[in-house]
N, C-alpha and C positions, 0 to 999 in steps of 0.2 A: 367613563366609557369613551368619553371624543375621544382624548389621548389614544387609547388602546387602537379605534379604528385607524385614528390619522398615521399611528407610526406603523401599522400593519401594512396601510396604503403605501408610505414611504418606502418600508422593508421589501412590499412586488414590486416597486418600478424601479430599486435599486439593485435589488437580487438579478430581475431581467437583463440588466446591462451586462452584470457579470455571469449573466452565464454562458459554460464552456457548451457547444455546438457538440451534437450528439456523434458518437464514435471516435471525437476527436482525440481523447486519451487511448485509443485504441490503434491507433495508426505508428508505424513503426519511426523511428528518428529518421532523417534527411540523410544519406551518405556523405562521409568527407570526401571533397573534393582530394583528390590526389597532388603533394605536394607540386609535382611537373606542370601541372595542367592550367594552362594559361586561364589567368582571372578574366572576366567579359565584366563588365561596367552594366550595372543594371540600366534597363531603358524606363527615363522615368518622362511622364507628362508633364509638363509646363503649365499652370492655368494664372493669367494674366488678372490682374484683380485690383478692383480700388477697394476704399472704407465702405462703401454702399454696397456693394453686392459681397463684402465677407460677411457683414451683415443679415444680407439675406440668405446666403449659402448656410452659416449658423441656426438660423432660425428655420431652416426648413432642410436641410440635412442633417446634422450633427445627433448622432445617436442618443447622446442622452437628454436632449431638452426634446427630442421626440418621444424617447418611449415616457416622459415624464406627463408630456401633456397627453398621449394617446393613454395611460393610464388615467387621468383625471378624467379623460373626457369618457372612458369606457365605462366608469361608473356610474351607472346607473341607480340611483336611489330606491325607484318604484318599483324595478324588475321585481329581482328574484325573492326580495323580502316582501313586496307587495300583491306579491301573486298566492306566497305561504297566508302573509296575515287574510288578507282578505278573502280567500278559499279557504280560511278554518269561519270565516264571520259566515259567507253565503253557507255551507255546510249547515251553520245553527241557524241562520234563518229558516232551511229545508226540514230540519228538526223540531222550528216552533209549528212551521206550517202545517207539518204530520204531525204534532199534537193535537194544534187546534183546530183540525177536520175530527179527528178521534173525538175530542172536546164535543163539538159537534154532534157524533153519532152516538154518544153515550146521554148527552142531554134529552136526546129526541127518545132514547129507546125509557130515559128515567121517565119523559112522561106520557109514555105507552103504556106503562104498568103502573098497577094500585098496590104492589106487592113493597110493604114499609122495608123489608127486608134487602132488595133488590134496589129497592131506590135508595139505601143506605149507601149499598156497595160503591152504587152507580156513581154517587158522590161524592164516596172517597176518591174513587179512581180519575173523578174531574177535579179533583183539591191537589191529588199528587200531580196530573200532570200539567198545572197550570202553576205548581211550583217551580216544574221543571222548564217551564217556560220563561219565570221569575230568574229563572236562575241561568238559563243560555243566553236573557238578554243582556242580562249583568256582564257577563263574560265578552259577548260579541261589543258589550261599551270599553271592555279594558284592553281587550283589541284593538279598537279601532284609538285607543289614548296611545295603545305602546306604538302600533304603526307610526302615529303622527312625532310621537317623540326621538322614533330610530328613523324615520327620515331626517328630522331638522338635524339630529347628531352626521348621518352622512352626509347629509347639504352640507355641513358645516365644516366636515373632512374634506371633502373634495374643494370647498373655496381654500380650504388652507394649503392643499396640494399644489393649485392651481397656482398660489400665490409663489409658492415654494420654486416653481415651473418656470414661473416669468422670470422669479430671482434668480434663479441658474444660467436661464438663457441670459441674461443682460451680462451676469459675469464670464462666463463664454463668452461672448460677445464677444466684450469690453478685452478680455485676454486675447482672441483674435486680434483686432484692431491697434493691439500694442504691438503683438507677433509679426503685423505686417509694418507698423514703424521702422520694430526692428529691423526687418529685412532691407527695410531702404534703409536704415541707417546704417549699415553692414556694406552694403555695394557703396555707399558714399565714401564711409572709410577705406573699402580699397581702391577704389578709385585713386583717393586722396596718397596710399601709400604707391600705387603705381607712377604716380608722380612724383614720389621721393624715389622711387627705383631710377626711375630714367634720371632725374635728376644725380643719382649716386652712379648712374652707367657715362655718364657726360663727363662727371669726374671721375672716373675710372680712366678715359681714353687721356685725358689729360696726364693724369698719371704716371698712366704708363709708360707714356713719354718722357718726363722728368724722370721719372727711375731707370732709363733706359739712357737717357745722358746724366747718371749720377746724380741730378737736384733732388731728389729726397730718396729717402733709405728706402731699401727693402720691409722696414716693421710697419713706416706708413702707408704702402701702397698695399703689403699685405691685411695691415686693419681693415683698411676700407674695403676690402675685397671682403671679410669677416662682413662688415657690417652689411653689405653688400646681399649677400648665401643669408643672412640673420630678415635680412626683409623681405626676400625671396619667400621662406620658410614660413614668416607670419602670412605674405600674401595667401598660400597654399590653405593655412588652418583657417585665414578669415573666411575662406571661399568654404571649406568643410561643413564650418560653423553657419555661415551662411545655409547653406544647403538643408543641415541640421533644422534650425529653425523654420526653414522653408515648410520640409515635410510634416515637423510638429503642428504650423499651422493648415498645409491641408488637412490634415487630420480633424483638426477642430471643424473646417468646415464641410466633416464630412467625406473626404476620397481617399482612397485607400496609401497604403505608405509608399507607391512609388508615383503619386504625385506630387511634384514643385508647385507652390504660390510662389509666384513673384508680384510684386508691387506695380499698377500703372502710376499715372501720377498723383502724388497726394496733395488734396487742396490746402492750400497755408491756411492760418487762422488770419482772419482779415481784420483792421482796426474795428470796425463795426460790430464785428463778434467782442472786441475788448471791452467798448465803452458801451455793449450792453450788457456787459456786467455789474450785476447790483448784490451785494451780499447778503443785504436785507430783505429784498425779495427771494432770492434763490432759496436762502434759508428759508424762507415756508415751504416753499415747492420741497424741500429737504425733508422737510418736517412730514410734511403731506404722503410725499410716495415713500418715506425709506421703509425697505423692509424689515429691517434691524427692530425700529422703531414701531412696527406694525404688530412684529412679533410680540415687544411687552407691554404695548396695550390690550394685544390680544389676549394675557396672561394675568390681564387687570381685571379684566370682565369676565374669563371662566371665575375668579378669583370671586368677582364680585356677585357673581349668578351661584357660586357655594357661601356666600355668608348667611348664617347662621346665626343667634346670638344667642340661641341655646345649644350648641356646638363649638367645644374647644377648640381654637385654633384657627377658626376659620376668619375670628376679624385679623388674624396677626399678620393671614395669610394676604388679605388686603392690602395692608401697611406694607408688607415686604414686597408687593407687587408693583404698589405704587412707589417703592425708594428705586426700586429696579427700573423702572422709564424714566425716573426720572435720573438717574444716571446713565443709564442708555443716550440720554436725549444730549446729557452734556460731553458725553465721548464722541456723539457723531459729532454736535456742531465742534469738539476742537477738530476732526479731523477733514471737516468741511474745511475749515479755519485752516490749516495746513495747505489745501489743496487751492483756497482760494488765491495765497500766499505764493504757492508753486507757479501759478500762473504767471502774477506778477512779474516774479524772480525772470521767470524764462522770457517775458519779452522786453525784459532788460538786456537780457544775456543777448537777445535776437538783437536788441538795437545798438547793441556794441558790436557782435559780428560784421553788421551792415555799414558802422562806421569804420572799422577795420577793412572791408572790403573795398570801400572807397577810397580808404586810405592807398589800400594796395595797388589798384589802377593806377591813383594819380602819380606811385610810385615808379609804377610801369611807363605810364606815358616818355618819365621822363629819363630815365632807362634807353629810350627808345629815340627819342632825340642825343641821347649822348651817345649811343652806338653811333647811330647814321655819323656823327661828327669828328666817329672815333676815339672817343673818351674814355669809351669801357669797352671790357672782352666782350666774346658774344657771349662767353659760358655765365658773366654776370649780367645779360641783357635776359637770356635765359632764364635765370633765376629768379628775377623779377617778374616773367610772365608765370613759371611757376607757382611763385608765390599769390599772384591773379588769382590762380586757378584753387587753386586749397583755401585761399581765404573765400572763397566764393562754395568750398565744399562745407567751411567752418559753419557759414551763413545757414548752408543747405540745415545742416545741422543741428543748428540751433533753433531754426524754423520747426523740425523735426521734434525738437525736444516741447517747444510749444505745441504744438498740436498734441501730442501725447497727452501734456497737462492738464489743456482744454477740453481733450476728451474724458477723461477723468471724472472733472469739473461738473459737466456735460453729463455724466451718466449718476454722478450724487446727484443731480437735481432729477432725475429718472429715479431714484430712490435704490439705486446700487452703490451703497456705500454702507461700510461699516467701524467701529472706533478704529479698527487696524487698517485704513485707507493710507 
């Protein structure tokens, strides 16, 4: 019977999200714009945002980890089942009472009269309805057994609702908080590629000089002009894309589709956060909150509250319960194991950007002393600072890919993880 309530509960707060808004099929299509008629650029809102308040936007906007929890929270146990059960129990109390008042006045009247006949009656009619008293009380006891047992089964739906609520929210979340990576990693890379434009527009003027006193062909100066309109073209789709992503994530946190998230700044992962990682310990904390994990323990114990050992099946149903967590148990920790692993890898990757980036300064410096001296063109003294500037976007980056990890990491020890992390 749990099952039946829990996935009923499931089935109203998942049905609510989907449902279509009243007359909305009823409403006629939108007119096509008329091919002449100049397009207008929708007006969308901009909402500025770090990891901490997507977080909180999620958790107290976002449609479905609300109607999930206002569905947990709207149930009520005691209501409407406990108002039926216990108004059929007071009912047969009011029944025994109007017996035994009757009981009562037939007693008194049996011994007012000497009539053997009459006191016969009199004492049938006290034996039947003192059965019937025998018998309301019996009833108002299986009452009060069923009441107690259809609450513990809803108590027991709605903690697993709730549980379900938290799990959703964490992975919205956790999907926010990548969405908004994303987006700063998107404005980094084009940044990164408007710096390969300017730099391709530097050599373009150069160019066009030399093809204009004959030092290189018409096919060269036309390539770079190709490759030129080819980075232009991605700048355009990153920005689309960008934008794309942008809306997807307002949306999670709740505002409608012509709001922008953009990113403020995101805090790096600091060494402090690195070397307090323990794997040993986090795996308990793993252990502790996943839900994954929660699930088939929980599937252990209905498992084990139906065993039976005069009922077929029911020890088998144990055994398979418990092979089931116990390969649950070793799917998370590998993919805890993975993610612990990802971490690493990335602030590897961060401390080779960072030595690449020093590289590329010291490269510049000296760039910068050969120009002043005359050494080198500007457009290679140029390229030098460019190159500053992207290895400094690579870092950005790589930064970027650690935090993501960490957050990850971060949210399996929250017990948001599962064997497909």
């Amino acid at each position: 019977m749990k099952r039946r309530i829990t996935a009923a509960l499931l089935a109203g707060a998942l049905c609510a999200l989907s449902a279509v808004p009243a007359g909305a099929a009823d409403q006629p299509p939108a007119q096509t714009a008329q091919a002449d008629a100049p397009s207008t650029p929708p007006v969308r809102t901009v909402e500025q945002m770090g990891m901490k308040a997507v977080t909180t936007a999620v958790q107290q906007r976002n449609p479905t980890v609300l109607a999930l929890r206002e569905q947990a929270s709207g149930i009520d146990s005691t209501s409407r089942l406990y108002t039926q059960m216990t108004g059929a129990a007071l009912m047969m109390d009011g029944m025994v009472a109007a017996n035994e008042a009757l009981i009562e006045q037939l007693r008194a009247a049996m011994a007012a009269t000497e009539d053997a006949t009459a006191q016969a009656a009199y004492g049938a009619q006290i034996a039947l309805l003192e059965a019937q008293n025998a018998g309301y009380e019996q009833s108002k006891q299986g009452t009060t057994a069923q009441l107690g047992a259809a609450v513990t089964q809803i108590d027991d739906a709605v903690y697993h609702l709730r549980k379900v609520a938290d799990n959703v929210a964490g992975q919205v979340t956790m999907g926010a908080q990548s969405l908004l990576i994303g987006v700063q990693s998107m404005d980094d890379a084009g940044r990164k590629l408007q710096i390969q434009l300017a730099g391709l527009d530097r050599q373009l003027a150069v160019l066009r000089l030399q093809h204009d006193r004959g030092m290189v062909s018409t096919y060269q100066f036309e390539l770079v002009q190709h490759q030129r309109g080819a980075l232009a073209r991605a700048i355009d789709t990153l920005a689309e894309q960008r934008d794309d992503l942008s809306s997807s994530l307002a949306l999670l946190c709740g505002y409608d589709a012509d709001t922008l998230v953009r990113p403020t700044v995101i805090a790096p992962v600091s060494e402090h956060d690195l070397r307090a990682m323990s794997y040993q310990q986090d795996w308990e904390q793993v252990c502790k909150n996943s839900f994954a994990i929660w699930q088939k323990r929980d599937q252990l114990r209905q498992a084990q509250n139906a065993y039976d050992r005069e009922i077929a099946g029911t020890g088998a149903a144990v055994q398979a319960a418990k092979a089931a967590l116990a390969a649950e148990q070793d799917a998370v920790e590998a993919s805890f194991l993975t993610l612990f692993q990802t971490v690493a890898d990335c602030a590897g990757t961060l401390r080779a950007a960072q030595t690449a980036r020093a590289q590329a300064e010291r490269d510049c410096r000296t760039a910068a002393l050969q120009y002043d001296r005359g050494m080198i063109a500007r457009l290679a003294y140029q390229q030098a600072q460019d190159a500053v500037e992207i290895a400094r976007l690579d870092e950005a980056a790589a930064q970027l890919q650690l935090r993501s990890a960490y957050q990850r990491y971060d949210w399996a020890k929250q017990g948001v993880i599962t064997a497909a992390s």
